[in-house]
C-alpha positions as CSV (number, residue, x, y, z in Angstrom):
1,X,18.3,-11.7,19.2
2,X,15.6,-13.6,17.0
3,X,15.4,-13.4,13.3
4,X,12.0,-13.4,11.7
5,X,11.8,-13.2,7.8
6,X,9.5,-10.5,6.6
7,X,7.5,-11.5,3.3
8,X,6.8,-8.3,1.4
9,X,5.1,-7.7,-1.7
10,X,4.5,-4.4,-4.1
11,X,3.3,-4.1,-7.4
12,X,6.3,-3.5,-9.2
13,X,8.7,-6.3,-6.9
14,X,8.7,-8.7,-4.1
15,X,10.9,-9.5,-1.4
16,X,12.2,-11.6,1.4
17,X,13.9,-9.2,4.4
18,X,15.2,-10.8,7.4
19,X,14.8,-8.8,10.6
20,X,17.1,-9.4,13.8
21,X,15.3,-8.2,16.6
22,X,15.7,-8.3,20.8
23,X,14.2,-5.7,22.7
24,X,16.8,-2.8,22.2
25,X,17.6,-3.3,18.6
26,X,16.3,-4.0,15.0
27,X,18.3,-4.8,12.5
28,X,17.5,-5.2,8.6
29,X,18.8,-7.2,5.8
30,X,17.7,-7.9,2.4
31,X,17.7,-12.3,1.6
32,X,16.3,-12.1,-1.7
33,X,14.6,-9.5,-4.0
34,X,12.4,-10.6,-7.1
35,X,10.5,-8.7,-9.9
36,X,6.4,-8.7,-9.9
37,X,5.5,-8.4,-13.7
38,X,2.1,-8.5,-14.4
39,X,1.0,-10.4,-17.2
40,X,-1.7,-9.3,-20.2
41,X,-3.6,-12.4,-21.7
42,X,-6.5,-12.8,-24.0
43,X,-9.1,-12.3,-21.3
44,X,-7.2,-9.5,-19.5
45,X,-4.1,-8.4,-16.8
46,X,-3.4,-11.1,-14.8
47,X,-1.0,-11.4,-11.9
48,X,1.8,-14.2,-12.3
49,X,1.0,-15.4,-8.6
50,X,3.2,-19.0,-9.2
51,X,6.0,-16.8,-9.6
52,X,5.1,-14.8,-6.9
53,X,5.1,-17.9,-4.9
54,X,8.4,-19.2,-6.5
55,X,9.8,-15.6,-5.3
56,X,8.7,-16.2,-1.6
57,X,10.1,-19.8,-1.4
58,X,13.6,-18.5,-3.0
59,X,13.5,-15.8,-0.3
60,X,12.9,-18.1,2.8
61,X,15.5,-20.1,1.0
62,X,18.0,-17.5,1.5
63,X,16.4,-16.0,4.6
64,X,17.5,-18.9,6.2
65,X,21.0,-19.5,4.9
66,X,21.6,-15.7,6.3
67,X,20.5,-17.6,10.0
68,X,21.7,-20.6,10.0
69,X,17.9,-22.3,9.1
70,X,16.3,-21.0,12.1
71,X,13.4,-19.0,11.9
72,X,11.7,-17.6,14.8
73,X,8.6,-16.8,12.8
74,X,7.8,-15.9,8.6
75,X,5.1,-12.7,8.3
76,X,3.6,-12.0,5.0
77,X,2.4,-8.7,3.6
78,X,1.1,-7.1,-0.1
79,X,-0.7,-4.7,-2.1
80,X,-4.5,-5.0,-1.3
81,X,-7.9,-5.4,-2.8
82,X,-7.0,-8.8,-4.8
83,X,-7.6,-12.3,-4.4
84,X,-7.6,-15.6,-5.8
85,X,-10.5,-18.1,-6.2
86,X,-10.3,-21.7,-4.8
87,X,-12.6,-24.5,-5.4
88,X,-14.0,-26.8,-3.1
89,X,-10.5,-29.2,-3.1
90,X,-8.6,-25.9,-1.9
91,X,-7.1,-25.4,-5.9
92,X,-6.0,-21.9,-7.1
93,X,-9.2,-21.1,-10.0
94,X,-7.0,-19.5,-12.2
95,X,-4.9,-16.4,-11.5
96,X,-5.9,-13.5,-9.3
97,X,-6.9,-10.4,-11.9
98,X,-4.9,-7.2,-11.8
99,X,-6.6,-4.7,-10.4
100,X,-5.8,-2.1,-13.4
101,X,-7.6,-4.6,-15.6
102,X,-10.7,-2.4,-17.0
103,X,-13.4,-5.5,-16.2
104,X,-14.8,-2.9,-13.1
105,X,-14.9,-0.1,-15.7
106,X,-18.7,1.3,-14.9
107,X,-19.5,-1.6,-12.5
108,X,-19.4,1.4,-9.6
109,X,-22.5,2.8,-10.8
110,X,-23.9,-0.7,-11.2
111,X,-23.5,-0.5,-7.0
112,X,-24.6,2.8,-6.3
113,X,-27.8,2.1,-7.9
114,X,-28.0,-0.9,-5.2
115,X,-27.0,1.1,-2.1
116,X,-26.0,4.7,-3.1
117,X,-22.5,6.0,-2.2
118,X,-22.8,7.7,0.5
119,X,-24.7,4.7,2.0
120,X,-21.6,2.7,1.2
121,X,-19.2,5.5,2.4
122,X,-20.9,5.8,5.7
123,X,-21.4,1.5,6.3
124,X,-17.6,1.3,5.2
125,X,-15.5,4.5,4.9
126,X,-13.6,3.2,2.2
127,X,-13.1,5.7,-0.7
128,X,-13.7,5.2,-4.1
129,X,-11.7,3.8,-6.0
130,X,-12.7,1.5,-9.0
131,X,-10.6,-1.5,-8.4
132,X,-12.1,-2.1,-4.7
133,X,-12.5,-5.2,-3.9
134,X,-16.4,-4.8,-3.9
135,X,-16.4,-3.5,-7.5
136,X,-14.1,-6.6,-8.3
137,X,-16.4,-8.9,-7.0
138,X,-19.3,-7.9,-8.6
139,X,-18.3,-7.4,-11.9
140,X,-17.1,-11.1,-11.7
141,X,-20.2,-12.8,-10.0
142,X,-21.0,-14.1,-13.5
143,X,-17.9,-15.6,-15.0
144,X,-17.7,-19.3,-14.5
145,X,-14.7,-19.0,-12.3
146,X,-16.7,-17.5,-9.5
147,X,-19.2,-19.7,-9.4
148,X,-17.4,-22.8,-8.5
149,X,-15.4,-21.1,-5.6
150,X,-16.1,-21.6,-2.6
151,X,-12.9,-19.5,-1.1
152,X,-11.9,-16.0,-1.3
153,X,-8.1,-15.3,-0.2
154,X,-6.9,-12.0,-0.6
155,X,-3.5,-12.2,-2.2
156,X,-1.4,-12.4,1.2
157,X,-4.0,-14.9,2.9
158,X,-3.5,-17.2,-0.4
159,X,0.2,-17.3,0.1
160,X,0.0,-17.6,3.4
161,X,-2.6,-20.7,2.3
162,X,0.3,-21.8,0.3
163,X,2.9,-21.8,3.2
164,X,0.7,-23.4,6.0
165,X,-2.2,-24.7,4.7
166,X,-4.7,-23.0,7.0
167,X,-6.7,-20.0,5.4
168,X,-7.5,-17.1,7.2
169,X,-8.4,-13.2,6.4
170,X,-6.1,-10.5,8.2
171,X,-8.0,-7.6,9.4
172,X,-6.0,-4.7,7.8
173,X,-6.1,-6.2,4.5
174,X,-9.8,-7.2,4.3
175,X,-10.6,-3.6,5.7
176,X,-9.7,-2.0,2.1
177,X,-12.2,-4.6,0.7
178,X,-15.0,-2.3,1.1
179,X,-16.8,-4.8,3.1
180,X,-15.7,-4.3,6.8
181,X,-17.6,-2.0,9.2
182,X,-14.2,0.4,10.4
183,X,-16.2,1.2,13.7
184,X,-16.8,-2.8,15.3
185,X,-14.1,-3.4,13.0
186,X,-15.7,-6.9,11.4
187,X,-17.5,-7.1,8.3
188,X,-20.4,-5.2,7.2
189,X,-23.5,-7.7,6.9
190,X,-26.1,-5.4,6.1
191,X,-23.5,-3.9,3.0
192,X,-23.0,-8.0,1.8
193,X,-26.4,-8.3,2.0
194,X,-28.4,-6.2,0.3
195,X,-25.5,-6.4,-2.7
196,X,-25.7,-10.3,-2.8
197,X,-22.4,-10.9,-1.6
198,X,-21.8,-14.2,0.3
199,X,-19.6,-13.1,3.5
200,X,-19.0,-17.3,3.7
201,X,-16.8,-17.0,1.2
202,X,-14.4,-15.1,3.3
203,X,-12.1,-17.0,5.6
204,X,-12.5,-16.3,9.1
205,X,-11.2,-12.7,10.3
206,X,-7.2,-12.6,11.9
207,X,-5.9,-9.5,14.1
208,X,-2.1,-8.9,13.5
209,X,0.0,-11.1,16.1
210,X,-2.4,-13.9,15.6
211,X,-0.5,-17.6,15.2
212,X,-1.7,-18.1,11.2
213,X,-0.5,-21.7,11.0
214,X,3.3,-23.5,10.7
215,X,5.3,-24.2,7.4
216,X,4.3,-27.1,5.6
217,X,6.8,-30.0,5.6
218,X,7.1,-29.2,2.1
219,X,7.9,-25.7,2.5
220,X,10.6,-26.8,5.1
221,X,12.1,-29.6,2.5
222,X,12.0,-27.0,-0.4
223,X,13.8,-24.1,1.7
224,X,15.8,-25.8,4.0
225,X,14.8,-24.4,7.0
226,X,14.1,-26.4,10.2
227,X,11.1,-26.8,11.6
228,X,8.7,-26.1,13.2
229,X,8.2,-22.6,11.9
230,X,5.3,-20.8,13.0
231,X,3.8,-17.9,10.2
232,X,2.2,-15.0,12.3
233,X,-0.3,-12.7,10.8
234,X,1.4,-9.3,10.5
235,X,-0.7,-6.2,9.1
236,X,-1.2,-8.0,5.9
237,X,-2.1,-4.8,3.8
238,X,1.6,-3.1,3.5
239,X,0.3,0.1,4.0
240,X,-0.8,-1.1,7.5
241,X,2.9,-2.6,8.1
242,X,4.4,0.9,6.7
243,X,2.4,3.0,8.8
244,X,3.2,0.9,12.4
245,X,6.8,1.6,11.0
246,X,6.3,5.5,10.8
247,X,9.2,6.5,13.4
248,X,7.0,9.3,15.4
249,X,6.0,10.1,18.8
250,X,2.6,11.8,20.5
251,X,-0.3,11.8,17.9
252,X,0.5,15.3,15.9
253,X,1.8,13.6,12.9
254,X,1.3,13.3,9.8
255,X,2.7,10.4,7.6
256,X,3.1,9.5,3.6
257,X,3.7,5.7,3.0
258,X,5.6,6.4,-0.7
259,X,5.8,4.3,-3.4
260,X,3.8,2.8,-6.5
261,X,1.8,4.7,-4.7
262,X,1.5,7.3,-2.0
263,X,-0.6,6.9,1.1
264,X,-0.9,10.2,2.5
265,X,-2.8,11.0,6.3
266,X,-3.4,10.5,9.8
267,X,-3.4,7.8,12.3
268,X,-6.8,8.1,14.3
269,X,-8.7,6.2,17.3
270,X,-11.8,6.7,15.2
271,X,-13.0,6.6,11.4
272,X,-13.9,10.3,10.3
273,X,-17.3,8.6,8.2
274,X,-19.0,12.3,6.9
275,X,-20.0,13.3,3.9
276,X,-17.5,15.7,3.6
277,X,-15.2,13.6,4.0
278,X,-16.5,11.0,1.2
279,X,-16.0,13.9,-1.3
280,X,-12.6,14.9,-0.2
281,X,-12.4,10.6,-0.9
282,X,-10.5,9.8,2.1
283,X,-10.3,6.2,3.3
284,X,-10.9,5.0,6.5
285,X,-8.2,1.3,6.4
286,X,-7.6,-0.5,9.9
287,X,-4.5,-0.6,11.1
288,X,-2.4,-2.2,14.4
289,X,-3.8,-1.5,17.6
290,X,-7.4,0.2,17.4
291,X,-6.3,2.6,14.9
292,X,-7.2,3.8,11.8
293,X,-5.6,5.0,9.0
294,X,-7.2,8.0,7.8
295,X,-5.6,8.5,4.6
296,X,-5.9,9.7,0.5
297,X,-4.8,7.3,-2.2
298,X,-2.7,9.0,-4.5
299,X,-0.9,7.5,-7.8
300,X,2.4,8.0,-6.7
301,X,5.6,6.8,-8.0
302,X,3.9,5.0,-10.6
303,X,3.9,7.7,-12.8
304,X,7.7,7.9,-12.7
305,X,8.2,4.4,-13.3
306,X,6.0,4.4,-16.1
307,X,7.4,7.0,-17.9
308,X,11.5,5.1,-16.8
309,X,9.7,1.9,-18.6
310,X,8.6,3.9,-21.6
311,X,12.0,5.6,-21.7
312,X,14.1,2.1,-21.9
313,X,15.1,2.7,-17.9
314,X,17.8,5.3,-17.8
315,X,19.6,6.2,-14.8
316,X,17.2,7.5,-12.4
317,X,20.0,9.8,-11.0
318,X,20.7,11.3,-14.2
319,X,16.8,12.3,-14.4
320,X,16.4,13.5,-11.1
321,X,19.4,15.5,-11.3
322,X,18.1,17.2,-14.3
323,X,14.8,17.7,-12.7
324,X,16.6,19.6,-9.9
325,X,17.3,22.4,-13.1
326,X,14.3,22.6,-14.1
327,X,11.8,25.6,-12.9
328,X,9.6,24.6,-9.9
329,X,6.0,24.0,-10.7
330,X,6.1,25.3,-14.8
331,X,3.5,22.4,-14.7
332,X,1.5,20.1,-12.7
333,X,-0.9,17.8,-13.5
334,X,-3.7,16.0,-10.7
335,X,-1.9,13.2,-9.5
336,X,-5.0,11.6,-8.2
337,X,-6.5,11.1,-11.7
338,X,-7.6,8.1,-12.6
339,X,-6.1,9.6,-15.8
340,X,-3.4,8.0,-15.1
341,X,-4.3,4.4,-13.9
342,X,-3.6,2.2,-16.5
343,X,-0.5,1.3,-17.8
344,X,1.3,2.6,-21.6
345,X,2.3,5.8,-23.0
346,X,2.7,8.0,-19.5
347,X,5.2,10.3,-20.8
348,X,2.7,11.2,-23.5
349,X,-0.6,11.6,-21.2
350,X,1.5,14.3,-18.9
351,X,2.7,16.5,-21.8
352,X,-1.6,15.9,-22.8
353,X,-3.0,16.7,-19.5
354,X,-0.7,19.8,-19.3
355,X,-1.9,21.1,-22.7
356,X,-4.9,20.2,-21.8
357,X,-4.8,22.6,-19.2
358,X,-3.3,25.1,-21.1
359,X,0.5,24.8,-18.8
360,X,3.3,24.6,-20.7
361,X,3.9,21.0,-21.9
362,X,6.8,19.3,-20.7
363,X,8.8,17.9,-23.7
364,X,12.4,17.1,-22.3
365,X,12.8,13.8,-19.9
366,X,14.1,16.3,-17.0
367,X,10.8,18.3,-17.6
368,X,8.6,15.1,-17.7
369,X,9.9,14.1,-14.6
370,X,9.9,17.7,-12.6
371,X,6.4,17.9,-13.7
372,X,5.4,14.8,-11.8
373,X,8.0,15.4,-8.8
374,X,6.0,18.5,-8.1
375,X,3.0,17.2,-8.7
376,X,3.3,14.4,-6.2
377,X,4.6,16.9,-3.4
378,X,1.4,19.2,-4.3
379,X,-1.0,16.1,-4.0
380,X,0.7,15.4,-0.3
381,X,0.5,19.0,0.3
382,X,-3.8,18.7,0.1
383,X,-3.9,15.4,1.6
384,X,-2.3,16.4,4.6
385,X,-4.2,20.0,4.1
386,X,-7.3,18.1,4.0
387,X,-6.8,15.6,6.5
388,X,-6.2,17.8,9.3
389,X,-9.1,19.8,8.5
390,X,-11.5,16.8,8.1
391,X,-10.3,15.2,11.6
392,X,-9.9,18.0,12.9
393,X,-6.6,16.5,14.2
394,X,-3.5,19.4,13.5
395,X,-0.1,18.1,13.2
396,X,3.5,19.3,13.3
397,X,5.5,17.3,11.7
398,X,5.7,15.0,8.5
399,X,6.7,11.1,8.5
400,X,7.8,10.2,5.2
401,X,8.5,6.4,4.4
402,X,9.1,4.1,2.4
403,X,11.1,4.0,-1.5
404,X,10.5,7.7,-1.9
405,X,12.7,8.6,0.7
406,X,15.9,7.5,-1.7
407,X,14.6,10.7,-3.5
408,X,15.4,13.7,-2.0
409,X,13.9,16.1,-4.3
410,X,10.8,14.4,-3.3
411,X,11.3,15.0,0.3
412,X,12.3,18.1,0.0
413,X,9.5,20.0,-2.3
414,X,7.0,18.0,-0.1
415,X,8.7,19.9,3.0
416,X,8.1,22.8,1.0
417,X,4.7,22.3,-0.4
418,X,3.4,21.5,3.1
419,X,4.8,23.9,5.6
420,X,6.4,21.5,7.8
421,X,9.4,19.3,8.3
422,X,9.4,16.5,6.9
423,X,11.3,13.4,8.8
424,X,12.5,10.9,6.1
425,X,13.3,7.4,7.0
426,X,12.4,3.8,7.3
427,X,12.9,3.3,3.3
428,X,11.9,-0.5,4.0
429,X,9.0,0.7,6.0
430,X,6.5,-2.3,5.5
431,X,9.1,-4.8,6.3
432,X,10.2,-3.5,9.3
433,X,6.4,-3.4,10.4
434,X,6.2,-7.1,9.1
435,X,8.9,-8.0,11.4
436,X,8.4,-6.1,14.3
437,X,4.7,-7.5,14.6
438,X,5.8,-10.8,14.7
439,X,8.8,-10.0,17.3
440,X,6.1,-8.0,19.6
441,X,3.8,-11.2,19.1
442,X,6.4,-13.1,20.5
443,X,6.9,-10.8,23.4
444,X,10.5,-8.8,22.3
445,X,8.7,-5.6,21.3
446,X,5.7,-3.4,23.3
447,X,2.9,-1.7,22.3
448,X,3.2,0.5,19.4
449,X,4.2,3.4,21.0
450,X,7.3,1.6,22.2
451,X,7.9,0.0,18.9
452,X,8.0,3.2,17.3
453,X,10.1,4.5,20.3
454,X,13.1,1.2,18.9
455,X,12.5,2.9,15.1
456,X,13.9,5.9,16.3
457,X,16.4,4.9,18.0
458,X,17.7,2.0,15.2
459,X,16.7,3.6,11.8
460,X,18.7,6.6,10.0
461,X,16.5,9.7,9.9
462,X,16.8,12.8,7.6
463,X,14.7,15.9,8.5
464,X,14.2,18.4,5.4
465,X,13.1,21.8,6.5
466,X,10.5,23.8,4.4
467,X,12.1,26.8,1.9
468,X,9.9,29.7,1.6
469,X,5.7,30.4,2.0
470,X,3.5,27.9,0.6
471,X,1.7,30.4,-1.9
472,X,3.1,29.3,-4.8
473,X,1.7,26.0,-4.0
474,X,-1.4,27.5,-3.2
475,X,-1.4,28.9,-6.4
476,X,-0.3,25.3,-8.0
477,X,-3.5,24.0,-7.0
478,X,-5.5,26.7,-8.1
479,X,-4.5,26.3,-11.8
480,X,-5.7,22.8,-11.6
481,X,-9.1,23.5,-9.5
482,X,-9.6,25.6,-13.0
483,X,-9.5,23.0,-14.9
């Protein structure tokens, strides 16, 4: 066996996992775990990267006291669509911006006007969303910052920077930038161009399983680990580590990555770049191997975590066990809405957007959090609806990972909302990805067919079985198509 430490970063925490791997086995450990809070100052939501970076070198710290300071490789992986600036000496210009701070509030339009959205849609087949990286770069072409950098890292390229010293831009990742062509699968030139974005700013482009440097000297002194240690580029977007982690075999699946958000869709040889599917604002993100991931964004977990913030963080138990009481679908509220983006006051804007729509308005913190339970399992229910009707791609079965599937209620109504089992496992889904595309870059794994074939056989699986017809879902989504 080889351990390979997998570097794994979401919006709410970050965390070290080490991963023992030899061709018949995988085994998982948390080394260190560390919070990611975001941090507002005069001039906007900012991301505390420093102690991001301070969380990562704590990790390898204790990634390598769990195996004896040997290393096979180190993988990193985050959130997408942010970066950091650097100047011309390779210095950080400030820290990366949030991307739920409101400077790309109407900066959307500002691009359509330049090449029209379904221009963009059919160059790129990245939905809209306003944070994109495209929207983020424009709206900051004229602050000072930008013009003296000469580097754009998105955020797991710049700690990767951090670790090696050698900058690079992994595939997966720069594919939700909004500036990657998803059929040659490199950037989109004639996109950069006529938007007057310099592509030079962009470190060259990595494939997962590409050598991305070896751990600074410094790095080694500060962690304790010995050297060398090669860094391997993994599928740097964690959605793209999640879904090469989804436990299935054959092609008739369907998967959820679950989280601060949910990632809901299909795993296709091709992107699906119609119109159609523009308005039904499905993304077309790379993933490992030739594939695409064909998916919806939707807001996810997020809304319970806000609403655990605003209430002081209670026991999450306690809530979802009174949840289980309450009626199913009294009220549900569009859990796609950018509504619901920005941070502050969540348990308020439910009970608002359920008056709105003339529901009954949940008041009680069991009815709060049933209202967004079902709400999230009737958002998965049309993406995976929609999905199979846009790629005209049917599937049988559901692949739920990631933190949701510590909440059975979730699993369970989103069995029953869809019409099909739902298989629940991999809870540390992105870090398993992370580690097993460094272990099949180092020849311990095969393709991903076979690596998914090891999942199986390594990870504990739950299978939740649908209860009842779906009409009562179908009727779920008709109050809110009323709206």
């Amino acid at each position: 066996m080889k351990s390979y430490a997998a570097v794994d970063l979401g919006a709410s925490s970050g965390r070290v996992m080490v991963g023992r791997v030899s061709p018949d086995s995988v085994e998982l450990s948390e080394a260190h775990r560390f919070p990611n809070r975001p941090v507002r100052v005069p001039e906007g939501l900012r991301w505390d990267i420093l102690a991001l970076y301070g969380g990562v070198l704590d990790g390898l710290r204790a990634a390598g006291a769990h195996c004896g300071g040997q290393l096979a490789s180190v993988g990193v992986d985050s959130w997408a669509v942010d970066y950091g600036l650097l100047d011309t000496d390779g210095a950080l210009l400030g820290n990366p911006v949030h991307y739920r701070d409101a400077r790309t509030e109407g900066v959307a339009e500002k691009v359509w006007a330049t090449v029209p959205a379904a221009e963009l849609y059919a160059a790129t087949g990245i939905q809209y969303a306003p944070f994109n990286t495209l929207y983020q770069l424009t709206a900051a072409r004229t602050s000072e910052q930008f013009a003296h950098a000469r580097r754009l890292l998105l955020i797991p390229d710049l700690l990767t920077y951090w670790l090696t010293g050698e900058q690079g831009t992994e595939l997966t990742n720069a594919s939700t930038t909004q500036l990657v062509d998803p059929r040659t699968r490199d950037w989109s030139y004639e996109v950069a161009e006529r938007l007057g974005i310099d592509l030079g700013l962009f470190a060259p482009l990595r494939q997962p399983g590409d050598p991305a440097g070896t751990l600074r000297p410094e790095v080694l002194a500060e962690t304790g680990l010995t050297g060398p240690v090669p860094v391997t580029a993994v599928g740097s977007h964690d959605t793209a580590s999640a879904v090469a982690a989804v436990p299935a075999a054959g092609e008739r699946f369907a998967y959820i990555c679950t989280g601060t958000w949910s990632l809901a869709g299909l795993e296709l040889s091709a992107p699906v770049l119609t119109e159609e599917s523009r308005a039904a604002n499905f993304t077309n993100e790379l993933g490992l191997d030739g594939t695409v991931r064909y998916l919806r964004n939707i807001m996810g977990l997020w809304l319970l975590q806000e609403c655990v913030r605003a209430w002081g963080e209670p026991d999450l138990g306690v809530l979802l066990r009174e949840a289980a009481t309450v009626p199913a679908l009294r009220s549900v509220v569009d859990a796609g809405d950018e509504a619901f983006l920005a941070p502050g006051r969540m348990p308020e804007r439910i009970s608002e957007a359920c008056r709105a729509s003339g529901q009954p308005v949940p008041e009680t913190r069991g009815e709060i959090t049933r209202c967004i339970l079902d709400s999230l399992a009737l958002a998965h229910r049309r993406a995976v609806v929609d999905a199979q009707r846009l790629a005209d791609h049917p599937v049988d079965v559901v692949y739920l990972v990631g933190g949701g599937t510590r909440n059975a209620l979730l699993c369970q109504l989103t069995a029953d909302a869809c019409g099909l089992p739902v298989v629940a496992g991999a809870t540390e889904a992105a870090a398993l990805g992370n580690v097993l595309a460094q272990a099949r870059a180092h020849g311990l794994v095969g393709d991903l067919a076979a690596l998914r074939r090891l999942l199986t056989r390594t990870q504990p699986l739950t299978r939740y079985t649908p209860r009842g017809d779906t009409g009562r879902w179908r009727d779920a989504q008709a109050r809110l198509a009323r709206r």
